[in-house]
Each structure stands twice: as structure tokens, then as C-alpha cells.
C-alpha positions in Angstrom: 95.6 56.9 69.0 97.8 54.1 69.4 101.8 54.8 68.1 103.3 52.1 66.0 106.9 51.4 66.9 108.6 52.8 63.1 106.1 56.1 63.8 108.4 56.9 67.3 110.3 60.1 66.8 111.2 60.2 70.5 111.4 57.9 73.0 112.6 58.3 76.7 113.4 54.8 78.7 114.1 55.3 82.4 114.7 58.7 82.3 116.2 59.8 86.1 117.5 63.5 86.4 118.9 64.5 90.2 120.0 67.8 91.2 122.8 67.5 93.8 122.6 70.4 96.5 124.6 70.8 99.7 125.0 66.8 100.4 121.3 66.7 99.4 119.4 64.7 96.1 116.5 66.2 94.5 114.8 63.6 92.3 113.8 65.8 90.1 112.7 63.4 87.3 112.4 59.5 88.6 112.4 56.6 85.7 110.1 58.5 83.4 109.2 56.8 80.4 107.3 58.4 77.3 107.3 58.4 73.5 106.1 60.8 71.1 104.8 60.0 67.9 105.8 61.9 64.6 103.4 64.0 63.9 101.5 63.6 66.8 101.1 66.2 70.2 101.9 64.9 73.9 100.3 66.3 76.2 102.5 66.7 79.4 100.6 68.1 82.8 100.7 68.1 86.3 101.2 71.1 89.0 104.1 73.1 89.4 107.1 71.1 91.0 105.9 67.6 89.1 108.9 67.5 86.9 107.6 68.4 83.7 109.9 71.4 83.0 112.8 69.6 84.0 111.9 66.4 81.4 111.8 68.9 78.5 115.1 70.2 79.7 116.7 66.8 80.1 115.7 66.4 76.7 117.6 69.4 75.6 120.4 68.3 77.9 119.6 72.1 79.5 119.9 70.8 83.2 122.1 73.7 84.7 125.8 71.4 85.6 127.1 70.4 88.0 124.4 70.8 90.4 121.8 68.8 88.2 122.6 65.8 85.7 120.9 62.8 83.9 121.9 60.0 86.3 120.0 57.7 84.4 118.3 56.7 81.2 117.9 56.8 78.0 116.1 59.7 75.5 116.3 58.3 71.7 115.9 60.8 69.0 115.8 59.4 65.3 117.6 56.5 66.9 120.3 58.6 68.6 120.3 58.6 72.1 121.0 62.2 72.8 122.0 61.7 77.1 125.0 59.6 75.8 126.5 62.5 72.8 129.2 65.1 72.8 128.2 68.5 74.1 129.2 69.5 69.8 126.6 67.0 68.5 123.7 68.3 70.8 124.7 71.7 69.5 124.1 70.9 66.2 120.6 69.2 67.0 119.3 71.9 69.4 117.4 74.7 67.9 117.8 72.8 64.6 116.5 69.0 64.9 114.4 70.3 68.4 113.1 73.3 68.8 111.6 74.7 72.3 108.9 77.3 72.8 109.3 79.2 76.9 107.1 80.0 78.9 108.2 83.4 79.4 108.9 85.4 75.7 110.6 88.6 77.9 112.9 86.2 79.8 113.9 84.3 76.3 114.2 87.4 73.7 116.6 89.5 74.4 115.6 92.5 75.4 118.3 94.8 73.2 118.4 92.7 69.9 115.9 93.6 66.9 113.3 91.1 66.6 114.7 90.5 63.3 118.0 89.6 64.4 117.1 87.2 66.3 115.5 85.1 64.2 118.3 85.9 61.7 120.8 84.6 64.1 119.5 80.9 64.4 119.5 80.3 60.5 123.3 81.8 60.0 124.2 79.6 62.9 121.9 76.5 61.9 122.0 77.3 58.2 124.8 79.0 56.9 122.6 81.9 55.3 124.5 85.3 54.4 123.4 88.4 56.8 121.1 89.5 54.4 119.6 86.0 53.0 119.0 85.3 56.8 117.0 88.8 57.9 114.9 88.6 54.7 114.2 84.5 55.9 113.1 86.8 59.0 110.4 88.4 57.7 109.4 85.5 56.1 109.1 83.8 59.3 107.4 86.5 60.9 104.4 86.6 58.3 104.5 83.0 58.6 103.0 82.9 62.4 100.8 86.0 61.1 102.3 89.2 62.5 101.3 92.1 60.4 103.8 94.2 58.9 106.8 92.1 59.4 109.0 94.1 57.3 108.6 97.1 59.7 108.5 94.1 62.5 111.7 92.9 62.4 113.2 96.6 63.3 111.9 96.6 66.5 112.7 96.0 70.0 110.4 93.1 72.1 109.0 95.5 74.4 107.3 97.0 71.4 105.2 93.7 70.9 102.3 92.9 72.8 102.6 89.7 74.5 100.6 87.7 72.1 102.8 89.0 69.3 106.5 88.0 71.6 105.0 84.5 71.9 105.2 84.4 67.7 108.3 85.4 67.8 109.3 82.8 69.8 107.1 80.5 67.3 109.1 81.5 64.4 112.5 81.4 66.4 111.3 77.9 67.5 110.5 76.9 63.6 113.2 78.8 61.4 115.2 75.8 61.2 112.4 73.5 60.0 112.1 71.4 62.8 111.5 67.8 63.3 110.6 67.9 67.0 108.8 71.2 69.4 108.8 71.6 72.7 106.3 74.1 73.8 106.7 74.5 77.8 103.4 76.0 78.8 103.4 78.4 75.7 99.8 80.4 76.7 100.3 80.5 80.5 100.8 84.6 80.3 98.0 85.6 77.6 94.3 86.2 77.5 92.2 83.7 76.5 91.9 85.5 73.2 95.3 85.5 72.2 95.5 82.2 73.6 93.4 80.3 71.3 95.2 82.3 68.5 98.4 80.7 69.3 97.1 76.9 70.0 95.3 77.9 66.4 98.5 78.7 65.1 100.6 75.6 66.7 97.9 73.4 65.0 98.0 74.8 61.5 101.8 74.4 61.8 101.7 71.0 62.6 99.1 70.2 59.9 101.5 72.1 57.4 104.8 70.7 58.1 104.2 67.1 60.2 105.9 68.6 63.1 106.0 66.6 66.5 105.1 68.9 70.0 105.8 67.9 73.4 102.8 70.8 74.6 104.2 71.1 78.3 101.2 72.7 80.5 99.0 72.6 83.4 95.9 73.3 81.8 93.8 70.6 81.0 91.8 72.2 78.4 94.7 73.3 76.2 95.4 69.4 76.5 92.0 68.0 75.6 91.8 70.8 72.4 95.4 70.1 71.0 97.1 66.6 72.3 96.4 63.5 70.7 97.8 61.4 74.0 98.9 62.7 77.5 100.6 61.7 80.1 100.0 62.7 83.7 103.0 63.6 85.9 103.7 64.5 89.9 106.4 64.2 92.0 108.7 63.2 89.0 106.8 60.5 87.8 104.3 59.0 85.5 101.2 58.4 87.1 99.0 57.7 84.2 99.1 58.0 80.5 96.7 57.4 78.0 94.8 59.0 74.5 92.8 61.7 75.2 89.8 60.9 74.9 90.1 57.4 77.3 91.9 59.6 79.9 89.2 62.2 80.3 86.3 59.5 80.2 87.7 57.4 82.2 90.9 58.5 84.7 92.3 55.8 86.9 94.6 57.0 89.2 93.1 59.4 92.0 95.5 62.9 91.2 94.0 62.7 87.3 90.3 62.8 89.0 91.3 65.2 91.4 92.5 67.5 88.1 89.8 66.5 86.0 87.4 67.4 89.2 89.1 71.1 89.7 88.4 71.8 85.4 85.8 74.4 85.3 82.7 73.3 82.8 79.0 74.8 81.8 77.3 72.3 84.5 80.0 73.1 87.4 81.5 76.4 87.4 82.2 78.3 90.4 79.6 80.5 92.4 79.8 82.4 95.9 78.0 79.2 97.4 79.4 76.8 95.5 83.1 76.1 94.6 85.4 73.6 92.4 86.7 71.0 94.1 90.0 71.2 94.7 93.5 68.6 95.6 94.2 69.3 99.1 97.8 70.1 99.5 100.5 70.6 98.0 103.2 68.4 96.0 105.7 66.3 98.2 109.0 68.2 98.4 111.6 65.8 95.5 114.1 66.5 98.3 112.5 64.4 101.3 109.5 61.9 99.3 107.9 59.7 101.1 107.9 56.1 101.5 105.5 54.7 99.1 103.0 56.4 96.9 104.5 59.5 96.0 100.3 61.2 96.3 99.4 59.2 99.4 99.0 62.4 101.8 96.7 64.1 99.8 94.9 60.9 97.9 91.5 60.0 99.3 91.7 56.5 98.1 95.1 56.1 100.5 95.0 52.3 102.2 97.7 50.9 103.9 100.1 49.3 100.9 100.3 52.7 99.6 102.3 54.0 102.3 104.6 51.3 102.5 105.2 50.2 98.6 105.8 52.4 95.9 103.3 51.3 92.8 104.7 50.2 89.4 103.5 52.0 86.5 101.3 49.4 85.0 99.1 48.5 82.1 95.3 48.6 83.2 93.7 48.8 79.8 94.9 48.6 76.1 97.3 52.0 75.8 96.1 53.2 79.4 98.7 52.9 82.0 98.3 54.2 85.3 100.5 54.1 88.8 98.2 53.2 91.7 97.6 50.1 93.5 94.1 50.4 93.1 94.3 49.2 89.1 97.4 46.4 89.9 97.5 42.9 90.9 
């Protein structure tokens, strides 16, 4: 589904975010480019140590100073570019204008704060509710994301949640403020498959509700296919392909999106003692020593010669279908 330039909530131009370590550069993030429609869910995946977590942080300005900064770039928000404001102004818009979903509920809530009053404490801040205004807006909230009880909820502790129920938490921490923009950093990684589908269920009738735009961070392709309308393929810090859905599973172009595609599980190809998935031989290139080149030439089967000297441009193959390999440019 193609994006029309007034429909762009966010867009990031350039994007380059370094961490600077002992006289050493990690290139964390290296001129990624991306917009995200309103309404609309991006799909960002890739293996751990791609950059995707970082991105969503840069977004946030969350990069942990002075060892990692944005060196370069641009990310617009509502026509604000938010890696150019005062530290005050981002304040105001995180949590409020952009909301962010962990992967990890027990390393977000905190662990000796009611439920309750924690969700409370984003609206006072955000909203200027009274105490008690704010607790009831709590229990609200809760029942909103379809906890039971969320009267006797919001007394409790998050170790008395099951995991599913933590991860709604952080869904109606995420939303209190109404808003414009989530970031959900691969938000099922730690539940059953059960649960699971109960919170992508939940993410979409949200969405459908209030118009919400969702940057779904993950690694699963499957959670991709069943809730992004476009995605964009990352590793090593960088775009290698992006694309709608539907085009990028039919019809991948750059060798690490058919290596992923390859390793998804499916009726006519899952695993047995004799016969196993395919899988992406090694591992991804360490950000602080990359290769000359193409960034996936050691572990692409495709690898000729101009891959390991020049590093390919991210360029447009088909209409909306971008890709980085020098097997789809001129």
C-alpha cells in the first residue's frame, strides 16, 4: 500500500547513530531511511545486532550519551525534526506524541509501584489529572486492553501478573496519553503463542479504534505478514530491502530476505528428525570492524566479486520495492 506524501506521520532521512567506545566506532545505525504512514504498521525485522532496537531508540532520542549519539540525519515527526530539539521539547513528546511498548514488561514496570500507579503517573505528568482523576483513568485503561477486574488490578504488584497480562500493562502505559505514534519493540518475544495472538489481536483493534501509527519492531516474520501493512528488512545497520507485504513475501530480492523467508516454518516445510529448515550460515558482521563492500557478502550465496569491493546503494527495483544488492542495480 503505497503512502502518499500528506499521509507521512514519520519520516527518517539519513539516519546514522554511532556509539563511540575506547577510540572505537560502532555504526550502529548507517543512513537508514524509512517513513511510516498514519495509520498504517511498519514492519521492522532482521536478527539480533541489525540495528533495529537502536533505530526505535534514536527515534526516542534514548541512545545512552555520551558513548552513543545521532551523528547524522534527520527523523521528522508532524514536521518537526525531533534529532535537532531541546532535551524539554522531546520530554513533552515522549510518552505523549510517541509511545513505546519493551520487549521485556519486568525490566520496564517497576517492580515496587502498584500497577495502578503507574499508569497514573504518565497522565499527571502528560495530562495534568488530579491523583485521584488519574488512578480512576487507570482502571479505565486497564479494562481497555481487556484485563479482568481492573479495579482490584490496579492494587497489585507486576509480579502478580502473568506475563501476558504485564505486556497490557505496558499497552495501556504505552496508550494513556492517546498517542499519535507506537513503537512496539518486539512486544510478544516472551509469551506463548496463545497469549501472543491475544496481544497482536489487541494491537490491531487499537489501531482500528483510534488511527494509531506502529513501528512493530521484531524478528518474526509471521507476526509481520499478519499485522504490517509494509516492512522493511534490516542488517548490519542498514536497509536492505523494503517493500508492502504482500510483494516482499512473493517476491524477495535481496539474498538475506530469502534466506529469512527460507528459515519461516510452514504446513509444506516444517522441520523433521531427517529433514531441517534451512538456515543463514553465520552470524551478523560485528558494526565495530564491517567489511569492505556488501555488509552480507560472507554469508550470501549469490556473493560475486563487486560485492566485496563496493558497497550497493539502496535502489529502486520495482514500483515501492527497494532493495540493496548489486544483483537488482545497474
Amino acid at each position: 500500500m503505497a503512502v502518499q506524501a500528506d499521509d507521512i506521520l514519520l519520516s527518517i532521512e539519513d539516519l546514522h547513530t554511532y556509539f563511540f567506545v575506547d577510540g572505537n566506532v560502532a555504526k550502529s545505525v548507517r543512513g537508514v531511511d524509512l517513513s511510516l504512514g498514519r495509520g498504517q504498521t511498519l514492519g521492522l525485522v532482521g536478527e539480533s545486532g541489525s540495528g533495529k532496537s537502536v533505530t526505535a531508540q534514536s527515534i526516542l532520542r534514548l541512545i545512552q550519551q555520551p558513548a552513543g549519539r545521532i551523528v547524522q540525519g534527520r527523523i521528522v515527526f508532524e514536521g518537526t525534526d525531533l534529532a535537532s530539539i531541546a532535551e524539554e521539547e522531546m520530554r513533552r513528546i515522549r510518552g505523549n506524541s510517541i509511545s513505546m511498548i519493551f520487549q521485556e514488561p519486568m525490566t520496564s514496570l517497576n517492580p515496587v509501584i502498584r500497577i495502578g500507579e503507574q499508569i497514573a503517573e504518565v497522565v499527571r505528568l502528560h495530562r495534568g489529572l488530579p491523583a485521584r482523576e488519574a488512578l480512576d483513568y487507570a482502571t479505565d485503561m486497564l479494562a481497555k486492553v481487556g484485563i479482568a477486574e481492573p479495579a482490584r488490578r490496579i492494587a497489585q504488584f507486576p509480579h502478580e501478573l502473568s506475563g501476558g497480562m504485564r505486556q497490557r500493562v505496558m499497552i495501556a502505559i504505552a496508550l494513556s496519553c492517546a498517542p499519535r505514534m507506537l513503537i512496539a519493540d518486539e512486544p510478544t518475544t516472551a509469551l506463548d503463542v496463545t497469549i501472543q495472538a491475544q496481544i497482536l489481536d489487541l494491537m490491531r483493534s487499537l489501531q482500528r479504534e483510534s488511527g494509531i501509527s506502529i513501528l512493530l519492531i521484531t524478528h518474526d516474520l509471521g507476526v509481520v505478514a499478519e499485522m504490517a501493512h509494509r516492512v522493511a528488512v534490516m542488517y548490519a545497520g542498514q536497509i536492505v530491502e523494503h517493500a508492502d507485504v504482500a510483494t516482499l513475501f512473493e517476491r524477495p530480492l535481496h539474498p538475506y530476505t530469502e534466506g529469512l523467508l527460507a528459515s519461516v516454518p510452514g504446513l509444506d516445510r516444517a522441520p523433521t528428525p531427517d529433514r531441517m529448515l534451512p538456515a543463514i550460515a553465520g552470524t551478523v558482521p560485528n558494526v565495530l570492524d564491517l567489511p569492505p563492500g556488501c555488509a552480507f557478502q560472507d554469508r550470501c550465496p549469490k556473493v560475486h566479486d563487486r560485492c566485496r569491493r563496493e558497497e550497493p546503494p539502496l535502489a529502486t527495483v520495482e514500483l515501492r520495492h527497494d532493495a540493496r544488492c548489486w544483483l537488482h542495480v545497474v
